[in-house]
C-alpha positions as CSV (number, residue, x, y, z in Angstrom):
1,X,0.0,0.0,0.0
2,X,1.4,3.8,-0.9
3,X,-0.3,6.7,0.8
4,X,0.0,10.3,-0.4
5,X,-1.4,13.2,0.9
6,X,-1.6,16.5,-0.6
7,X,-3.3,19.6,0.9
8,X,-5.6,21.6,-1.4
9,X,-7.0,24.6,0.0
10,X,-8.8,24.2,2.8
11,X,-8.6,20.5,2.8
12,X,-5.7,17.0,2.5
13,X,-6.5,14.7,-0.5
14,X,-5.4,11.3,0.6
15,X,-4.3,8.9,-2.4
16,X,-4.1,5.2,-1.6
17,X,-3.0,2.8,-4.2
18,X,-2.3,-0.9,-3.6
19,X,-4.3,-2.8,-0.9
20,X,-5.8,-1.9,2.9
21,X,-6.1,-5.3,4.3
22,X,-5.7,-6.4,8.0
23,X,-1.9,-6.0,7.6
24,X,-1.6,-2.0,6.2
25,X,-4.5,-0.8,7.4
26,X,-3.0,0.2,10.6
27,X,-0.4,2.2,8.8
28,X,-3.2,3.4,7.0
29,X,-5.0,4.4,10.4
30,X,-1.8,5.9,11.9
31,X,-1.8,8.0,8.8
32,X,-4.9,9.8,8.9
33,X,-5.0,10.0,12.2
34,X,-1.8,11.7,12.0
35,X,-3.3,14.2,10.1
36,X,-6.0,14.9,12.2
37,X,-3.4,15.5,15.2
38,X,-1.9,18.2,12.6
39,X,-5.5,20.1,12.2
40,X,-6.7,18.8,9.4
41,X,-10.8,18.9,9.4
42,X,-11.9,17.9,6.1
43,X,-10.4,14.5,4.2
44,X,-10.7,13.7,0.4
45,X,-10.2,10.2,-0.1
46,X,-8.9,9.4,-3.5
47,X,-9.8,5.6,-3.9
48,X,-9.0,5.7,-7.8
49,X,-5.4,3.2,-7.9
50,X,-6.9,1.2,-4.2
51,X,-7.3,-2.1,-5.8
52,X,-8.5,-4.1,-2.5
53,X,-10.3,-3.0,0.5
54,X,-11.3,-5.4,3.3
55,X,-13.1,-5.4,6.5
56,X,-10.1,-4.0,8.6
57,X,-9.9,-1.0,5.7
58,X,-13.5,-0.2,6.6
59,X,-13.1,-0.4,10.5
60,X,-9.8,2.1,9.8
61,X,-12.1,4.2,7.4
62,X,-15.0,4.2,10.9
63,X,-12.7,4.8,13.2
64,X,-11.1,7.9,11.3
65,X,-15.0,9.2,10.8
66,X,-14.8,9.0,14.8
67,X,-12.2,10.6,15.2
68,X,-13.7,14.2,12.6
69,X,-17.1,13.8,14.2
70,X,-16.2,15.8,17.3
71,X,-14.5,18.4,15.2
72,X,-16.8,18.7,12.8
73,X,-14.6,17.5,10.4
74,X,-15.8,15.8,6.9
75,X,-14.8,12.2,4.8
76,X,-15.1,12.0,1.3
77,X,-14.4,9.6,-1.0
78,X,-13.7,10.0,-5.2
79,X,-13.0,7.5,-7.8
80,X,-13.8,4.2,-6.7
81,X,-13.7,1.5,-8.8
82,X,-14.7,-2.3,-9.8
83,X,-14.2,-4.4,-6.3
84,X,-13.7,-1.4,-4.3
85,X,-16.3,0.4,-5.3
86,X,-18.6,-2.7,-4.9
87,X,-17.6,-3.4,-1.5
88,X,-18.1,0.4,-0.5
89,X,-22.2,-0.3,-1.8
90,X,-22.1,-3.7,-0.6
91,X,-21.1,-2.9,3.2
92,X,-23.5,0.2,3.2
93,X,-20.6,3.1,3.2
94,X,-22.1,4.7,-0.2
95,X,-25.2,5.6,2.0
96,X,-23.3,7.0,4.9
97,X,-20.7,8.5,2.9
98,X,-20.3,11.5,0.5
99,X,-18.9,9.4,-2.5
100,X,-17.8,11.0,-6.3
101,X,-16.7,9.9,-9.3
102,X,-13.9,12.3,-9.7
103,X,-11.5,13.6,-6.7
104,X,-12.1,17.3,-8.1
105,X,-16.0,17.1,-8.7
106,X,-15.4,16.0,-4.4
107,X,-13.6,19.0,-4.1
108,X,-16.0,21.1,-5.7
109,X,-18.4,20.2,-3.0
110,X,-16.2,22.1,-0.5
């Protein structure tokens, strides 16, 4: 798994590529959670080159909603695709989650 963040105005665009399974998602964790610690309030998750996502990717994915809730801080998600994409519908997320096609039509939102 590879994780880059890049801050865009008033918000950090997360890119994941690879796989967050039960083995990197607590990297993955540590890593938005790291950037909460540093102030950031409002996440864009670019899900475009994540190839895999398992139960212990959603957990990470809850407990990092946890964690903005308080600050009123916001999750949201652009370009999912095939499995990942399915598993996000599947499990429910696409109905508690702002999801987008494109990571800048989710930053136009802000």
């Amino acid at each position: 798994m590879e994780i880059n963040s890049e801050k865009i105005r008033n918000c950090v665009v997360v890119s994941v590529k690879g796989k967050i399974d039960a083995v990197t998602s607590p990297d993955f964790e540590k890593s938005l959670s790291e950037l909460i610690g540093k102030g950031e309030k409002i996440i864009v998750m670019d899900l475009g080159s994540l190839e895999y996502i398992s139960s212990a990717g959603l957990r990470s994915i809850l407990a990092t909603a946890k964690h903005l809730k308080p600050i009123d801080g916001k999750l949201l998600f652009a370009g999912l695709q095939g499995p990942v994409k399915d598993v996000f519908r599947i499990s429910g997320f696409a109905s508690i989650f702002q999801i987008f096609d494109s990571r800048d039509e989710a930053l136009q939102q802000l």
